[in-house]
SEPA-227303 format. One line per field, with one value per residue (C-alpha): residue number from 1; chain; x, y, z. Coordinates in pm, whole numbers, plus 50000, padded with zeros to 5 digits. Last residue first. Layout:
<sites>
sefi	c(NUM, ...)
drenkol	c(A, ...)
x	c(X, ...)
y	c(Y, ...)
z	c(Z, ...)
</sites>
This chain:
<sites>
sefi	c(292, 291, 290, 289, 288, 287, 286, 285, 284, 283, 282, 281, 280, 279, 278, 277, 276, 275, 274, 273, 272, 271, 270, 269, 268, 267, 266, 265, 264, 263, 262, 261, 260, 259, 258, 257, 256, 255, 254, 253, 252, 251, 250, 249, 248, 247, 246, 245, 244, 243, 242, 241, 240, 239, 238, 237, 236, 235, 234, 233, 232, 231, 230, 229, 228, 227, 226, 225, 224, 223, 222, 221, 220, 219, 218, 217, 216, 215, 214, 213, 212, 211, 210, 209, 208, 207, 206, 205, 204, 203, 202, 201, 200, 199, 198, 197, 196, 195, 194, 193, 192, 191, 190, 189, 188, 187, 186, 185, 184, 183, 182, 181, 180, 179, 178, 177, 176, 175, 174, 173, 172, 171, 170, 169, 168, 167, 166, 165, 164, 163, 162, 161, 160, 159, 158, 157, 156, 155, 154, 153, 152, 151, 150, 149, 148, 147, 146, 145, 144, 143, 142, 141, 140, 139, 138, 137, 136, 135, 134, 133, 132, 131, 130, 129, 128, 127, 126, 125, 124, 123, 122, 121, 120, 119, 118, 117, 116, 115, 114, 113, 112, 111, 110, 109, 108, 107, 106, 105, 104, 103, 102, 101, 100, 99, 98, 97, 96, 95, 94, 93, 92, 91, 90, 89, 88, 87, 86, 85, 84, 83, 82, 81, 80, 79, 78, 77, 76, 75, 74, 73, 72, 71, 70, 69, 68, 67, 66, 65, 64, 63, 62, 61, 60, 59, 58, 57, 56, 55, 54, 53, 52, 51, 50, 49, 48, 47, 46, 45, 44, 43, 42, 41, 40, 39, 38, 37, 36, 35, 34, 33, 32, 31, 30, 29, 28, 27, 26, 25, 24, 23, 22, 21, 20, 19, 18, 17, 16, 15, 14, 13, 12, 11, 10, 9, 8, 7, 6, 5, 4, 3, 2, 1)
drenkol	c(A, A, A, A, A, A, A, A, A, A, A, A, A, A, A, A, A, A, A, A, A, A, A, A, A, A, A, A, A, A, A, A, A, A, A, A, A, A, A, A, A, A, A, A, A, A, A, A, A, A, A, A, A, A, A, A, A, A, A, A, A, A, A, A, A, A, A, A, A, A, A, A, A, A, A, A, A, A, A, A, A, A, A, A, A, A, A, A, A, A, A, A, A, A, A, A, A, A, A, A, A, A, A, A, A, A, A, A, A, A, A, A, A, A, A, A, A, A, A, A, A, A, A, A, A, A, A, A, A, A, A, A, A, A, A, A, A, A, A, A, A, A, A, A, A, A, A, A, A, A, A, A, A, A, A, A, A, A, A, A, A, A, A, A, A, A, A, A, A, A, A, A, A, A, A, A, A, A, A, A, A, A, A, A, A, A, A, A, A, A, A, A, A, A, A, A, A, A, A, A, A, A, A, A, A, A, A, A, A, A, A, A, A, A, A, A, A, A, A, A, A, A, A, A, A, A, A, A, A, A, A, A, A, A, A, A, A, A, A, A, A, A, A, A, A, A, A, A, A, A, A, A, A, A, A, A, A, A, A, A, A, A, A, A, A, A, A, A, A, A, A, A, A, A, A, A, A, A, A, A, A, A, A, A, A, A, A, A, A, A, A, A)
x	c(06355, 06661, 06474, 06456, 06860, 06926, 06746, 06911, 07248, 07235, 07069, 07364, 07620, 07435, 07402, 07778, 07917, 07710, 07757, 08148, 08132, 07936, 08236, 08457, 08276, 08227, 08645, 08698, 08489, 08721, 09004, 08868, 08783, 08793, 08464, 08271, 08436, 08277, 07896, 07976, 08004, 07739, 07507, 07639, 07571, 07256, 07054, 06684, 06631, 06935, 06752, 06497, 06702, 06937, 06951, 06580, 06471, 06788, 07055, 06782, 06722, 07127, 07206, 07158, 07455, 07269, 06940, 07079, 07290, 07014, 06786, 06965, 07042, 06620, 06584, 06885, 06709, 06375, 06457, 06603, 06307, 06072, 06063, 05924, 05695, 05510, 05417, 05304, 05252, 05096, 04896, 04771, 04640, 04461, 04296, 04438, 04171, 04394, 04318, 04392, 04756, 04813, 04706, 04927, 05253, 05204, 05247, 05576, 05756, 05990, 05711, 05714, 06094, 06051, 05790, 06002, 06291, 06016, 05832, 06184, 06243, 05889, 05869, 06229, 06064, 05741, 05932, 06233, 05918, 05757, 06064, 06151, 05820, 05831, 06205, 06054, 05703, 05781, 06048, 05840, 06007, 05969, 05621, 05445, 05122, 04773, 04516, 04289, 04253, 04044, 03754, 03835, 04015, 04220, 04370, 04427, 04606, 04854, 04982, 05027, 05260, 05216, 05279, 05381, 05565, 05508, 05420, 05780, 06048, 05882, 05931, 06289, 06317, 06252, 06436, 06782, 06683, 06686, 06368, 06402, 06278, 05970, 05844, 05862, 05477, 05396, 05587, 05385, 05060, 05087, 05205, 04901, 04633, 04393, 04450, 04282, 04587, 04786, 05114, 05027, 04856, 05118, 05393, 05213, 05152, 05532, 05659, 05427, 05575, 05930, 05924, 05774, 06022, 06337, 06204, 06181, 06443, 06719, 06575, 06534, 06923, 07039, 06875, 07038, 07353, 07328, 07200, 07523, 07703, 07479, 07576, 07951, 07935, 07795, 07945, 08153, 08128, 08206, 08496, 08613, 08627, 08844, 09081, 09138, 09541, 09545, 09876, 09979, 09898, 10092, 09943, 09733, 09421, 09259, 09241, 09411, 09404, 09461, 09336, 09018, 09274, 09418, 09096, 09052, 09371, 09251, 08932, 09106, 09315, 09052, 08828, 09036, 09315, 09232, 08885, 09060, 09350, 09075, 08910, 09171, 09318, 08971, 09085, 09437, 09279, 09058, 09455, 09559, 09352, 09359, 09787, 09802)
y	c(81432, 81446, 81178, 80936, 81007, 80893, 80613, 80515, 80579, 80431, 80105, 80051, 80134, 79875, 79646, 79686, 79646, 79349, 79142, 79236, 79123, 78803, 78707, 78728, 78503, 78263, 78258, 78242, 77921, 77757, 77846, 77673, 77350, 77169, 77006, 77203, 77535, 77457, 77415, 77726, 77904, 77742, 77818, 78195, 78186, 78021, 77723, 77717, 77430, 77260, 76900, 77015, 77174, 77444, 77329, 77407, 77594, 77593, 77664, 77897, 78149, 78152, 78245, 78554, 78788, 78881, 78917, 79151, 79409, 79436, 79533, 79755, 79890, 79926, 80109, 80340, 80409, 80421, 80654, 80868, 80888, 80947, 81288, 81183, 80894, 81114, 81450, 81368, 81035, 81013, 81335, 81192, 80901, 81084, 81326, 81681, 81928, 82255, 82257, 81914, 81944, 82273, 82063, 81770, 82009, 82178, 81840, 81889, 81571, 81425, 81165, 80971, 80962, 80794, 80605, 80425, 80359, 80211, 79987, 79863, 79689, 79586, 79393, 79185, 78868, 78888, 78886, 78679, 78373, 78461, 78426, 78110, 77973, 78151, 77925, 77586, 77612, 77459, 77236, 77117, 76993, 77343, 77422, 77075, 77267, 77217, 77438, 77169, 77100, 77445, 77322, 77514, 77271, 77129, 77478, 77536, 77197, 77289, 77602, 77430, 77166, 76782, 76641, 76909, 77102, 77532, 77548, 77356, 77525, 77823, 77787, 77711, 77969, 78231, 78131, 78097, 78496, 78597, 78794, 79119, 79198, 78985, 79239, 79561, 79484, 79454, 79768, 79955, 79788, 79957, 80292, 80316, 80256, 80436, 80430, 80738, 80972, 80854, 80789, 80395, 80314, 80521, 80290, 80014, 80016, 80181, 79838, 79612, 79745, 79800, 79432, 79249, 79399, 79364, 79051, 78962, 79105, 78935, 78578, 78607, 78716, 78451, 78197, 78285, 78303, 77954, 77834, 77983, 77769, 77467, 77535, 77583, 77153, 77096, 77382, 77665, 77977, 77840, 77662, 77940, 78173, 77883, 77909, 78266, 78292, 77938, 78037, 77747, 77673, 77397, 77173, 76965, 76801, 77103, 77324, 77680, 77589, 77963, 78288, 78339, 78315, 78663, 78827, 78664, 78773, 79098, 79073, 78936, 79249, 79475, 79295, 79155, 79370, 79685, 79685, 79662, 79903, 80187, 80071, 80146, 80518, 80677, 80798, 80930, 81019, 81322, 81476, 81495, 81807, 81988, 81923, 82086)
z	c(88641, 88885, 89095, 88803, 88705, 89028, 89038, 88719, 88854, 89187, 89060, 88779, 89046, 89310, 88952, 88858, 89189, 89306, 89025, 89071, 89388, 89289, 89023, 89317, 89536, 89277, 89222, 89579, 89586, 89212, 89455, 89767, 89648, 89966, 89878, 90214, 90035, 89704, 89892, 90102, 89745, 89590, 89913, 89822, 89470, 89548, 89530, 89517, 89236, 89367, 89286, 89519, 89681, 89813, 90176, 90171, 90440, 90638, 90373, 90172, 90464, 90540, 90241, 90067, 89948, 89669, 89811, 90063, 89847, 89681, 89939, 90020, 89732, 89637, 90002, 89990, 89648, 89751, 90016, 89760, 89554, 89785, 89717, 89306, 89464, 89699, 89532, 89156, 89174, 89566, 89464, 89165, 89332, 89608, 89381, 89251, 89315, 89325, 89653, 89753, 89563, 89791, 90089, 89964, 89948, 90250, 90432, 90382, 90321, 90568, 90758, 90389, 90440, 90774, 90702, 90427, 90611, 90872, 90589, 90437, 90816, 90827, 90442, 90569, 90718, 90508, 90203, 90299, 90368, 89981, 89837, 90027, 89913, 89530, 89543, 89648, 89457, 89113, 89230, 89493, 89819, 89984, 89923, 89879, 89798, 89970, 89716, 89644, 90022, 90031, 90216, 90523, 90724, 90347, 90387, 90750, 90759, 90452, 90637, 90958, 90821, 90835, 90565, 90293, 90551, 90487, 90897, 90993, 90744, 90835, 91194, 91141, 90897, 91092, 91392, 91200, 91026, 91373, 91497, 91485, 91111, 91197, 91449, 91208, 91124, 91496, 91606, 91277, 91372, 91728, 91596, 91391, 91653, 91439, 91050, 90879, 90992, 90632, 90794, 90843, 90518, 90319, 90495, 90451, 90084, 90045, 90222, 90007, 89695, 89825, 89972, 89685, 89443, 89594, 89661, 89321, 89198, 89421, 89416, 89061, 89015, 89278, 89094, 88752, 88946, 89064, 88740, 88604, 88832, 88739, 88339, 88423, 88529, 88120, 87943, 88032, 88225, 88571, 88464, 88213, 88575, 88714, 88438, 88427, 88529, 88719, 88968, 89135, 89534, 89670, 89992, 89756, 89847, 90071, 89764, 89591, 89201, 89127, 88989, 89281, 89532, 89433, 89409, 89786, 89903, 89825, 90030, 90328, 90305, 90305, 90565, 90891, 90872, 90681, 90923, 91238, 91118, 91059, 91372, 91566, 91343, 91397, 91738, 91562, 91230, 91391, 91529, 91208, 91078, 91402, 91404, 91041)
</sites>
């Protein structure tokens, strides 16, 4: 009995840490999220659902929803980019025709050290309409016509911070991704070369299949990243134009800065659940993928 206690009494610090400063936060956030909790009124009343008809209903609900609705597209379409362009790389890197492979894999993971802050400071300078670096090298080779105003366009403000995450987070995914594609036998292609299988059926047939679990640590993630993200669109474009790239999360910060703290706990909680249903969603399908 003693062996099987003792484990719990080194693990017993951090266990308190985290009750204290994330489990119970997090229920006193579900609670939260069912009253009129703000900074104009020192009483907090129980609400029952009202705040979650708030950000379902007409006219204000609409920008909420808009929120989400970014969040989603943000979220997939990274998700996307980055496992596409990850698995490219990764296959390009492990292959043995690529010679100073470990170099381009240090330089590729590069942007996934840098702070997110940095990042999108630069960013925020080479995508400027005016002035930026990005514009300049266009209209220097005769491609003026292609000079976008990135983050002040409505059309091209949320593909710019997509495209910015992207390259940020692509070497991070790459190295997972290495490492499972280092984990297969190479038995398996030489068998698949003898038989006569080509290059592209081997990487059906052999690599996607084992890499199924690495793309699902990969895919969740990634998930669980564009979901929560934030910081990237608060400094490149503070949500604009005209909210076009806001968030749940810049929503969220947004209700806080108003003192409306309930209606903010009430986003938060309806992202949770986003997040639980789609990772479990995710998990499941992938699953059922590899099993096949």
């Amino acid at each position: 009995m003693k062996s099987r206690v003792y484990p719990f009494y080194f693990a017993s610090g951090a266990l308190l840490l985290y009750l204290l400063f994330s489990v119970l936060p997090s229920l006193m956030g579900f609670y939260y999220a069912f009253t009129d909790w703000n900074s104009y009124s020192s009483e907090v009343n129980f609400v029952g659902l009202q705040n979650f008809r708030l950000i379902f209903a007409s006219g204000v609900g609409q920008n909420y929803m808009h929120f989400v609705r970014n969040t989603i597209i943000f979220t997939v379409a990274t998700i996307l980019l980055k496992t596409v362009f990850a698995l490219a790389l990764a296959v390009l890197l492990t292959s043995g025709i690529h010679r100073l492979a470990y170099v381009h894999r240090v330089v590729m993971y590069l942007p996934a050290v840098l702070p997110m802050l940095v990042v999108s400071l630069v960013f925020k300078s080479i995508l400027n309409p005016a002035s930026g670096l990005l514009n300049e090298f266009l209209r220097s080779i005769g491609l003026g016509f292609m000079a976008q105003r990135w983050l002040v366009d409505v059309t091209w403000a949320m593909p710019s911070v997509i495209g910015v995450d992207t390259w940020r987070g692509v070497g991070y995914i790459m190295v997972i991704m290495i490492a499972g594609l280092q984990a297969i036998p190479k038995e398996y292609y030489e068998a698949a070369a003898i038989d006569g299988a080509s290059a592209f059926s081997s990487f059906r047939r052999i690599t996607l299949p084992l890499m199924m679990p690495v793309l699902t640590v990969t895919t969740v993630l990634n998930l669980l990243y564009g979901l929560r993200v934030f910081d990237i669109v608060f400094v490149l474009t503070n949500g604009g134009p005209g909210r076009a790239t806001d968030t749940v999360y810049t929503a969220i910060f947004d209700e806080f800065s108003k003192g409306r703290y309930g209606v903010a706990t009430t986003l938060s909680t309806l992202l949770f659940l986003i997040m639980i249903s789609l990772g479990y969603f995710v998990i499941r399908m992938m699953h059922r993928e590899s099993e096949e």
